[in-house]
N, C-alpha and C positions, 0 to 999 in steps of 0.2 A: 636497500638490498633487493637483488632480483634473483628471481628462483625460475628455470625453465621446468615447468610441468609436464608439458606434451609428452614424455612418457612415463607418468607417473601415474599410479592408482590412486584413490580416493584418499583410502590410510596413509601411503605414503605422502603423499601432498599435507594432506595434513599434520602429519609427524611433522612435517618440515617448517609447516608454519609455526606452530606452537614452538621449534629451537628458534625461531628466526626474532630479529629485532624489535623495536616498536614500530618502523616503518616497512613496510614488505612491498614490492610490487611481483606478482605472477603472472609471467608472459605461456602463449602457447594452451592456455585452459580449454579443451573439451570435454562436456560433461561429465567431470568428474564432482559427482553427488558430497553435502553437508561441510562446505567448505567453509571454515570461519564458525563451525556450529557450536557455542558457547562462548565464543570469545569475546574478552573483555579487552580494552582500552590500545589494543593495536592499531593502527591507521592499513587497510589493506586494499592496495588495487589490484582488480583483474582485466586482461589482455585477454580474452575469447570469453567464451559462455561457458558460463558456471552449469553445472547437473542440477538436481533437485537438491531442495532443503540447503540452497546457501542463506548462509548466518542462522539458520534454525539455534534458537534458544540463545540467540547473541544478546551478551550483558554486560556493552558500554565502545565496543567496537565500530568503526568508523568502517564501511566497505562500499567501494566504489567500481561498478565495471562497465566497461567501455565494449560495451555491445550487447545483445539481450539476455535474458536469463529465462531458466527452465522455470521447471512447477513448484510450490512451496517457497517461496521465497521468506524468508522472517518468520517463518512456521515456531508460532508460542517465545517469538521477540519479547527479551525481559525490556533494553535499554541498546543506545548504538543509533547508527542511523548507517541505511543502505541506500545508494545513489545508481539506480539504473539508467544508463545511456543506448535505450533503446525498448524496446516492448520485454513482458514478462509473461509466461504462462498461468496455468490455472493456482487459483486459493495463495494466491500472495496474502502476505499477513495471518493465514490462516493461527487464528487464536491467537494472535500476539497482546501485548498486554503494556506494552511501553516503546520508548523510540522512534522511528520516524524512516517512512520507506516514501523515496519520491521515485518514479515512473516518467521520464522525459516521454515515453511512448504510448501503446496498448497494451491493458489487462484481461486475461482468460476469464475465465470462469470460478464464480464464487469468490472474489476479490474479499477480505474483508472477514470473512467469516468467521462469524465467533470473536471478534473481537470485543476487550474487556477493558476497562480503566479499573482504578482504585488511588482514592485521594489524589494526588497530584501527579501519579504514574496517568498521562494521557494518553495513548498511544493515537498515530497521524500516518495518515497513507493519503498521498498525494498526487494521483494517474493524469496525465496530460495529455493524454488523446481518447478513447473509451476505454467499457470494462464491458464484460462478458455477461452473460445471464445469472442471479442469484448474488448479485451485487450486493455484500452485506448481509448475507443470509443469517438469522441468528445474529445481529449484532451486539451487543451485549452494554458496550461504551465503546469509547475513541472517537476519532473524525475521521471521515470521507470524504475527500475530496477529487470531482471527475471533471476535468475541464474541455473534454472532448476536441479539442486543437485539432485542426485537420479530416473533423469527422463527415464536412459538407451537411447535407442534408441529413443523414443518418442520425436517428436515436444514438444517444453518447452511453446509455446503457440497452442491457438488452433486456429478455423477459425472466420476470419473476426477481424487480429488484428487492431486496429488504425485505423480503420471507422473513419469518418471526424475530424481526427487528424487538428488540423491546430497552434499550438504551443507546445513547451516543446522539451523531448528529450524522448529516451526510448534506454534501454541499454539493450539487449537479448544475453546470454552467447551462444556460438556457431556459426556457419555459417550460419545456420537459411535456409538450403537445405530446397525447398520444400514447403516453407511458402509461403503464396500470402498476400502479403500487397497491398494495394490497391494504385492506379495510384496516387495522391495526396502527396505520402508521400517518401523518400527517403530513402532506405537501404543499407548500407556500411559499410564495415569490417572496425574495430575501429582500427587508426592511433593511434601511441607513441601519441600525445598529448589527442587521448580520451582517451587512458588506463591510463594517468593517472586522469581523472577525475571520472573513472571506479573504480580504484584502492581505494578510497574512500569512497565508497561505500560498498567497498568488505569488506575492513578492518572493518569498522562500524559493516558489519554484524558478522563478524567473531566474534568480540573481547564480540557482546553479546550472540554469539550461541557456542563460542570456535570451532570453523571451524578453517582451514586450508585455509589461503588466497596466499600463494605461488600457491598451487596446484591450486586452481579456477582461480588466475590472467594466470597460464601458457595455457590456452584455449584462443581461437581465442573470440572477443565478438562483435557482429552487433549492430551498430549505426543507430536507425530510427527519422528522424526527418519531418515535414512539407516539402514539397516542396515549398508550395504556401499561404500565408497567407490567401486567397481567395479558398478556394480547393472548392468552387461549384462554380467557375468563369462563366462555363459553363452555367449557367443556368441565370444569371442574367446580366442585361446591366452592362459594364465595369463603372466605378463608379474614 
């Protein structure tokens, strides 16, 4: 089923999705905000750029769109997976808690942040070119993965990654010269046994962006994790 958007408001667009089948495609999307926001088990593609908050609080929905997307992207994602074909604005992931956002492009600002796992809910963000300052800010659980494809010489993140990191993992392709992560948090060149939980990663993205995961996995890749479940120990009586 296809649905022409281009004149439609946010609500509207949406009303439409929610009557519409298991398979949807929407041609003509400009920024029309929270598209796909809670949906569950639909398969959905979009034809232009999505507004803010597409698939916020999506629970088991498939969404795919063919060109970039604004800010919020998977803002407090329960389950679903989002496939961006092309760069995404700021706090992609913001709180999300489950499912799985791949990035063929660039990430804004504060990528990641606040994200959360629980028992087998992992939740996976997968950026293949860089991310923005505050990379994981607050991360709580999940995986981060920044492969910096195309970044040349440039830092693949920017400054002030992993601010009060205090769960999860983050996976940053390179040696990461020159980076200041902050005291709280651990960074070391990824061991045989992370590359291959790295390698997993890679392949995922490859096999939906048709990349070259030989040539990515032969680069060095930095492992940052938590140092301290407590990283503001400092500041409050030991407990």
């Amino acid at each position: 089923m296809n649905i022409d958007v281009s004149s439609l408001d946010f609500k509207t667009l949406n009303e439409a999705l929610r009557a519409s089948g298991d398979e949807v495609t929407i041609d003509g999307c400009l920024g029309q905000r929270f598209i796909a926001a809670g949906m569950a088990k639909k398969k959905l593609t979009i034809n232009g750029v999505p507004g803010n908050a597409l698939g916020a609080y999506l629970n088991g929905a498939s969404v795919t769109v063919n060109a970039n997307a604004q800010d919020a992207v998977g803002d407090t994602m329960n389950d679903g997976e989002i496939i961006i074909h092309g760069n995404v604005g700021d706090a992609v992931g913001y709180a999300m808690r489950g499912g799985k956002i791949i990035v063929e492009g660039n990430a804004g600002y504060r990528a990641g942040i606040h994200m959360k796992e629980y028992k087998e809910k992992i939740p996976e963000i997968i950026i293949g070119g860089t991310a923005g300052s505050f990379l994981g800010e607050y991360q709580a659980g999940g995986v981060i993965v920044v492969l910096g494809l195309g970044s040349g010489d440039k830092p693949i993140v920017g400054s002030f990654p992993c601010t009060g990191m205090h769960g999860g993992h983050m996976y940053l392709r390179g040696d990461c010269a020159g980076i200041e992560f902050p005291s709280q948090v651990s960074a070391r060149p990824a061991g045989a046994e992370d590359m291959e939980k790295i390698k997993r990663y890679v392949i995922e993205y490859c096999n939906v962006f048709d990349s070259n995961a030989d040539e990515i996995l032969a680069s060095p890749f930095t492992v940052v994790t938590p140092d301290s479940k407590n990283p503001y120990k400092q500041m409050y009586v030991a407990n």
